[in-house]
C-alpha positions as CSV (number, residue, x, y, z in Angstrom):
1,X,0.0,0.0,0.0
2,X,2.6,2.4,0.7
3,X,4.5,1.9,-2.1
4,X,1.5,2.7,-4.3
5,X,0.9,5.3,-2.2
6,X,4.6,6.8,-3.3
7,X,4.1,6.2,-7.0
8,X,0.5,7.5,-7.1
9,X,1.9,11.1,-5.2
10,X,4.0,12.2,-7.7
11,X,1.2,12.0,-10.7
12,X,-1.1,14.2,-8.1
13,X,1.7,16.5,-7.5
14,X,2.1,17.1,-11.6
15,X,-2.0,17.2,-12.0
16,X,-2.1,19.8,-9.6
17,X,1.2,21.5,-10.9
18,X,-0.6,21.5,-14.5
19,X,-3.9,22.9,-13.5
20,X,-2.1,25.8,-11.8
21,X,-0.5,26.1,-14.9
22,X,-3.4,26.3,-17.2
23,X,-5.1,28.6,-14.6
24,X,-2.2,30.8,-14.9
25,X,-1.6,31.1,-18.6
26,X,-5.9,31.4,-18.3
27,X,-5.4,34.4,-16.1
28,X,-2.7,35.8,-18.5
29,X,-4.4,35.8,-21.9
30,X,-7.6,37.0,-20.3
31,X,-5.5,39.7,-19.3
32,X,-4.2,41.3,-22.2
33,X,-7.7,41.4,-23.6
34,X,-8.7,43.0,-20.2
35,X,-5.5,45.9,-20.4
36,X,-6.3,46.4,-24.3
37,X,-9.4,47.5,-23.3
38,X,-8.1,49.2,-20.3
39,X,-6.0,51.0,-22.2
40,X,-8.8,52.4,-25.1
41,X,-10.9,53.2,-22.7
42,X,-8.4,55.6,-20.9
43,X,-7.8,58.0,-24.4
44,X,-11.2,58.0,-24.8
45,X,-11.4,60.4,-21.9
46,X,-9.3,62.9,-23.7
47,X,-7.3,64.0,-21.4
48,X,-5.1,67.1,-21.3
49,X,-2.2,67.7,-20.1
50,X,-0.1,70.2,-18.2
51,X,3.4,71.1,-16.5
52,X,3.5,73.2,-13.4
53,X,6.0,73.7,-11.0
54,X,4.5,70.5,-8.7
55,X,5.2,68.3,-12.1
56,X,2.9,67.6,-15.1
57,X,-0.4,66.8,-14.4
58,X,-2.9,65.0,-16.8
59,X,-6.8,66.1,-16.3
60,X,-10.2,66.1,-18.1
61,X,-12.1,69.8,-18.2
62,X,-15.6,69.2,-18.9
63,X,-19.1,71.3,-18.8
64,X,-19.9,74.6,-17.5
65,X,-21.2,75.9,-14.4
66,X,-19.8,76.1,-10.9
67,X,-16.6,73.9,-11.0
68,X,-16.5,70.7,-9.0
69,X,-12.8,69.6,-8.8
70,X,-12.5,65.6,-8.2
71,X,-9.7,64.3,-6.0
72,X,-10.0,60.9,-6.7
73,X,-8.9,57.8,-4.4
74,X,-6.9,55.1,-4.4
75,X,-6.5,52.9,-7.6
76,X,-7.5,56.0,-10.0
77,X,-6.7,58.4,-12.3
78,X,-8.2,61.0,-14.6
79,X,-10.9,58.8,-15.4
80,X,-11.9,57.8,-11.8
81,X,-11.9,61.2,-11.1
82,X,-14.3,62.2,-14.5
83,X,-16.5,59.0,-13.7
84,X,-17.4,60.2,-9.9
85,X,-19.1,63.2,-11.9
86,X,-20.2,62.1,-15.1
87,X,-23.6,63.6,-16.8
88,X,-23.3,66.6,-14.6
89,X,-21.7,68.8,-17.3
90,X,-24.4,70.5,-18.0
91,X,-24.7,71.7,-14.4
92,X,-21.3,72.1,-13.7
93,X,-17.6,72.4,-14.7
94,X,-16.5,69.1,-13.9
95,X,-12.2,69.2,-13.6
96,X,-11.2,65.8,-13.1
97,X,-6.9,65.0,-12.5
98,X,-5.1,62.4,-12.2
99,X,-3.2,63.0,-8.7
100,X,0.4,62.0,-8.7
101,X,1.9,58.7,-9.6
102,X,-1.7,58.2,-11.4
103,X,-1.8,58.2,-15.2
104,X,-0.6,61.3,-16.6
105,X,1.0,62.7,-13.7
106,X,4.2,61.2,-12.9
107,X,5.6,61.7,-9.3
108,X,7.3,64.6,-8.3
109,X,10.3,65.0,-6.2
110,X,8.1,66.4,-3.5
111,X,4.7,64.3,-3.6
112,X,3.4,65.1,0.0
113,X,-0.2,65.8,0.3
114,X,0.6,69.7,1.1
115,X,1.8,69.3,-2.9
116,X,-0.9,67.2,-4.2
117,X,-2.9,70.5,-2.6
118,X,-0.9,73.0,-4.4
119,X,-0.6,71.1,-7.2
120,X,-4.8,71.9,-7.5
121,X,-4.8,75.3,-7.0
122,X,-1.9,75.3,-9.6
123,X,-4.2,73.8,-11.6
124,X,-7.0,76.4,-11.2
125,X,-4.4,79.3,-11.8
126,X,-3.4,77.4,-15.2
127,X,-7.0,77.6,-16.2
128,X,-7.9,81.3,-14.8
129,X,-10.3,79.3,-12.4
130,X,-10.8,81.2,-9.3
131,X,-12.9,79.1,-6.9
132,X,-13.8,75.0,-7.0
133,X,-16.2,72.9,-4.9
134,X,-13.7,70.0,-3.9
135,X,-14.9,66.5,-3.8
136,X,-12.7,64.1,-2.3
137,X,-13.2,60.3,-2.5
138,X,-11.4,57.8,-0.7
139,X,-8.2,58.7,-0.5
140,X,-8.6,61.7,-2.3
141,X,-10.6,63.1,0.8
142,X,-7.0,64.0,2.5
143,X,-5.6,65.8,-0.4
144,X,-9.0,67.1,-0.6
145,X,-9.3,68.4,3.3
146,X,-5.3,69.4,2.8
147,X,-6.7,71.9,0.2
148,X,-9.3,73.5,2.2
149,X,-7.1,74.3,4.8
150,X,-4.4,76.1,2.7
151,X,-6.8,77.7,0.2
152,X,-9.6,78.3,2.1
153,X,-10.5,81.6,-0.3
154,X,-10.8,79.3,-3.0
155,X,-12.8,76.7,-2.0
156,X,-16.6,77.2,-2.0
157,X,-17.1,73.9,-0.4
158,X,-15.9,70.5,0.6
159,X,-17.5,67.4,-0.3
160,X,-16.2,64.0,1.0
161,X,-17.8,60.9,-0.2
162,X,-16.6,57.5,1.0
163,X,-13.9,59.7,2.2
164,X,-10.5,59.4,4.8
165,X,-11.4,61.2,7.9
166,X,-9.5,63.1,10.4
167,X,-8.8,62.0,13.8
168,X,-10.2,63.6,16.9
169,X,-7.4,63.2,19.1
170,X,-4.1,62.1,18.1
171,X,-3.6,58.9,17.7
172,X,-1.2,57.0,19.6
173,X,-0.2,54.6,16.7
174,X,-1.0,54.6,13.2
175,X,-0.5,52.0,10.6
176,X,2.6,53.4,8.0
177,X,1.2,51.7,5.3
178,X,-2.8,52.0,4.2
179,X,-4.0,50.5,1.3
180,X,-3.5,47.1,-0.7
181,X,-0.3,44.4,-0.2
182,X,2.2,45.5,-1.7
183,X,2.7,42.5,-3.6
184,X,-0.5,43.2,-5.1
185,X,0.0,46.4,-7.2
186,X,0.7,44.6,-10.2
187,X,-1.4,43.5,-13.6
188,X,-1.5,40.1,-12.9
189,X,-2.6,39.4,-9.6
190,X,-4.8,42.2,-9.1
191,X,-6.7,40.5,-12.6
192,X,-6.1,36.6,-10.9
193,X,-7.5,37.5,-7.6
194,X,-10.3,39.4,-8.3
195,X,-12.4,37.3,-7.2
196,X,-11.7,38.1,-3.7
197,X,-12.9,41.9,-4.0
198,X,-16.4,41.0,-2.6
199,X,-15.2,39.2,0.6
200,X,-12.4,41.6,1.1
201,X,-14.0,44.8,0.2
202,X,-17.4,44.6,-0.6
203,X,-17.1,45.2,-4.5
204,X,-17.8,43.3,-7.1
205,X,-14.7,41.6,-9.4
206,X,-15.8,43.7,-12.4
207,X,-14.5,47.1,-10.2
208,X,-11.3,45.7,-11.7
209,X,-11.6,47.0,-15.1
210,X,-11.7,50.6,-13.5
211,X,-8.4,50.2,-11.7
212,X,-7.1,48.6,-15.2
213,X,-3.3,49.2,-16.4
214,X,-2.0,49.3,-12.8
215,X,1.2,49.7,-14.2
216,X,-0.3,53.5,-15.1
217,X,-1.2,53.8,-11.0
218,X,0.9,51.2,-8.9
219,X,3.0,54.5,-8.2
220,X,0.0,56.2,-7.2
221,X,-1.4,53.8,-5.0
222,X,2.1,53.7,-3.3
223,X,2.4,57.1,-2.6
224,X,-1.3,56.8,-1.5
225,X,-0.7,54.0,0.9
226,X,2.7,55.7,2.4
227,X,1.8,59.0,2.7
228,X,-1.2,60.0,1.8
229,X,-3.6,57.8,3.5
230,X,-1.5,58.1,7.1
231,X,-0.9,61.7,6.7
232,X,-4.1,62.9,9.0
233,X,-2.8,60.9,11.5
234,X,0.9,61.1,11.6
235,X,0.8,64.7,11.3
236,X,-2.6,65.2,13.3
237,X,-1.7,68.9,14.6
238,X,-1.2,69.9,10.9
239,X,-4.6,69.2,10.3
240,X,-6.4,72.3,12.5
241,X,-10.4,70.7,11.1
242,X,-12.0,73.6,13.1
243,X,-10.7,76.2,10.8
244,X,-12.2,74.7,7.8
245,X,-15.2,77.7,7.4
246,X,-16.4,76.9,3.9
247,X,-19.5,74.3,4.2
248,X,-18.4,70.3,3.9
249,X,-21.1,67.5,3.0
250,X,-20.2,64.0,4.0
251,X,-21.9,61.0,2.6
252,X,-21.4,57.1,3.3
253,X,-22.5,54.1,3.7
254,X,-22.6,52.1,6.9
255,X,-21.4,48.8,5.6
256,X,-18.4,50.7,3.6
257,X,-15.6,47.8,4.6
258,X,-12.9,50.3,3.9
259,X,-13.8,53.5,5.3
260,X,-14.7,53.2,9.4
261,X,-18.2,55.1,8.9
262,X,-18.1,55.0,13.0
263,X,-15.1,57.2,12.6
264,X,-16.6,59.5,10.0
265,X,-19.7,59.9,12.4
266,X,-17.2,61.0,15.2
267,X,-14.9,63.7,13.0
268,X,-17.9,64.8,11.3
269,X,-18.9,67.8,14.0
270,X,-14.8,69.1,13.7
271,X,-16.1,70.6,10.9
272,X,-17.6,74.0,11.3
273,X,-20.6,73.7,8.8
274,X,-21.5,70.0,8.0
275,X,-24.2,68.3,6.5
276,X,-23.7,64.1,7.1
277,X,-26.0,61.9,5.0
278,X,-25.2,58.0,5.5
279,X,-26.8,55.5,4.1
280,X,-27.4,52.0,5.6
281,X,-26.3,50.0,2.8
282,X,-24.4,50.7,-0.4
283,X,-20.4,49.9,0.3
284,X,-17.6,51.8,-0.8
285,X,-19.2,52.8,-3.7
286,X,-22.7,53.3,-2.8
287,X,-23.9,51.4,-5.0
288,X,-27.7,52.2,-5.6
289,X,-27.6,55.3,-4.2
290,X,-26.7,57.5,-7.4
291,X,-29.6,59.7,-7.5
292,X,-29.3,60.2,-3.7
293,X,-26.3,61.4,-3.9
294,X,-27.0,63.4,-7.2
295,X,-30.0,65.3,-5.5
296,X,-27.6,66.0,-2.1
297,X,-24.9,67.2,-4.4
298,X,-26.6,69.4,-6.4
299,X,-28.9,70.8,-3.1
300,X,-25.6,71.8,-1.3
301,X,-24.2,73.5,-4.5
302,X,-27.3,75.4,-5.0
303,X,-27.5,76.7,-1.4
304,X,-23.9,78.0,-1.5
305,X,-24.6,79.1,-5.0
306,X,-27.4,81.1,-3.8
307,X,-26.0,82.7,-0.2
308,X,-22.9,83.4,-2.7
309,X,-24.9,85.4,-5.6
């Protein structure tokens, strides 16, 4: 028995060795279709492009109206950015960059999250754009909250959805890295694994596509995970929340298994002039909730619009 035992082993060992195999070169060709497509999808957008003195910076200008100036999150880009607003242009001026490290806007030697908020209202001089609403998602909500503080004359209003959220105390730890393993800002095991996005993080596996070349954003989401995401919290006192005067609207869902919606509940009255609408279902995307948030959106707008006017 044992010795059939030994000489049955090394015929299971090759089966499974050849189905990892064909899963692998399954995975692969599946792949390049997937980043083809990835690829077409990102010139359709049209971007244009920039150099000012934070780097070159790659951005869609859309619409007219008040502008609404996206800072994307993490895993995104020009297009992220335009997506989160798309079919408002013809209520607003929808500016949409690609933050640094993201496609179109390599990293600069300085890419702290004081730049990325400079980089903006460089961005706003370049087009003889006084004032923006700012809408931060994800990650984009530091870069988003960093820009409020410093330009505080140019921003009409803040609007965080799904966003990163300040502390209320500082903390006494903080994790130095914040977003995805490492090991997984690549292509091909982002593509292989992501089946494991419901589970994990309460998306589906198509979210992929949207994230699609990671070679254009693994920077990025480096820079996000390093410094951008920890930055409220390592440098807690730089982050004075109370002096934020122009009006913020916060909006997430409950079951959001990336953003602590417990936490955004507690930094929410930091702000001077808030409006929190959280919905009990919905995720990191709030999904089904489009027209909800379409209708708060364009209801704080309006109200600003009309004390402003």
């Amino acid at each position: 028995m044992r010795r059939k035992k030994h000489r049955v082993m090394p015929f299971v060992v090759l089966g499974l060795a050849a189905l990892a195999g064909v899963w692998i070169l399954i995975q692969g060709i599946t792949l390049q279709g997937a980043l083809r497509e990835a690829e077409t999808r990102l010139a359709s957008y049209g971007a244009q492009v920039l150099v000012l003195s934070q780097g070159q910076i790659s951005y869609v200008d859309r619409g007219e109206g008040p502008v609404v100036l996206v800072s994307h999150g993490i895993s995104g880009g020009f297009d992220q950015a335009y997506d989160a607003v798309a079919g408002k242009e013809g209520k607003y001026r929808l500016l949409a960059p690609s933050r640094f490290g993201y496609p179109g806007s390599p990293l600069p030697t300085d890419a702290s999250v004081k730049a990325q908020a400079t980089a903006f209202a460089q961005l706003l001089d370049a087009l003889d754009i006084e004032q923006a609403y700012v809408l931060g998602t994800s990650a984009g909500g530091t870069p988003a909250i960093r820009f409020a503080l410093d330009y505080p004359e140019r921003c009409k209003g803040l609007i965080l959805y799904s966003s990163a959220m300040p502390e209320t105390s500082p903390p006494q730890t903080f994790s130095t890295w914040q977003g995805p393993p490492a090991f997984t800002l690549n292509d091909f095991v982002m593509w292989a694994f992501r089946g494991l996005f419901s589970p994990l993080m309460g998306m589906e596996p198509d979210t992929v596509h949207g994230m699609l070349p990671l070679y254009l954003r693994s920077d990025g989401m480096r820079l996000d995970a390093q410094v951008t995401n920890p930055d409220m919290a390592k440098n807690y006192r730089d982050y004075p929340i109370e002096e934020i005067a122009c009006p913020v609207l916060i909006i997430g869902a409950k079951d959001d298994k990336l953003v602590d919606v417990s936490a955004m509940e507690k930094a929410a009255p930091r702000f001077q002039t808030r409006q929190l609408l959280l919905f009990e279902s919905g995720g990191h995307l709030m999904q089904g909730h489009g027209r909800e948030m379409e209708a708060a959106l364009d209801r704080f707008i309006l109200e600003i619009e009309q004390t402003l006017n």
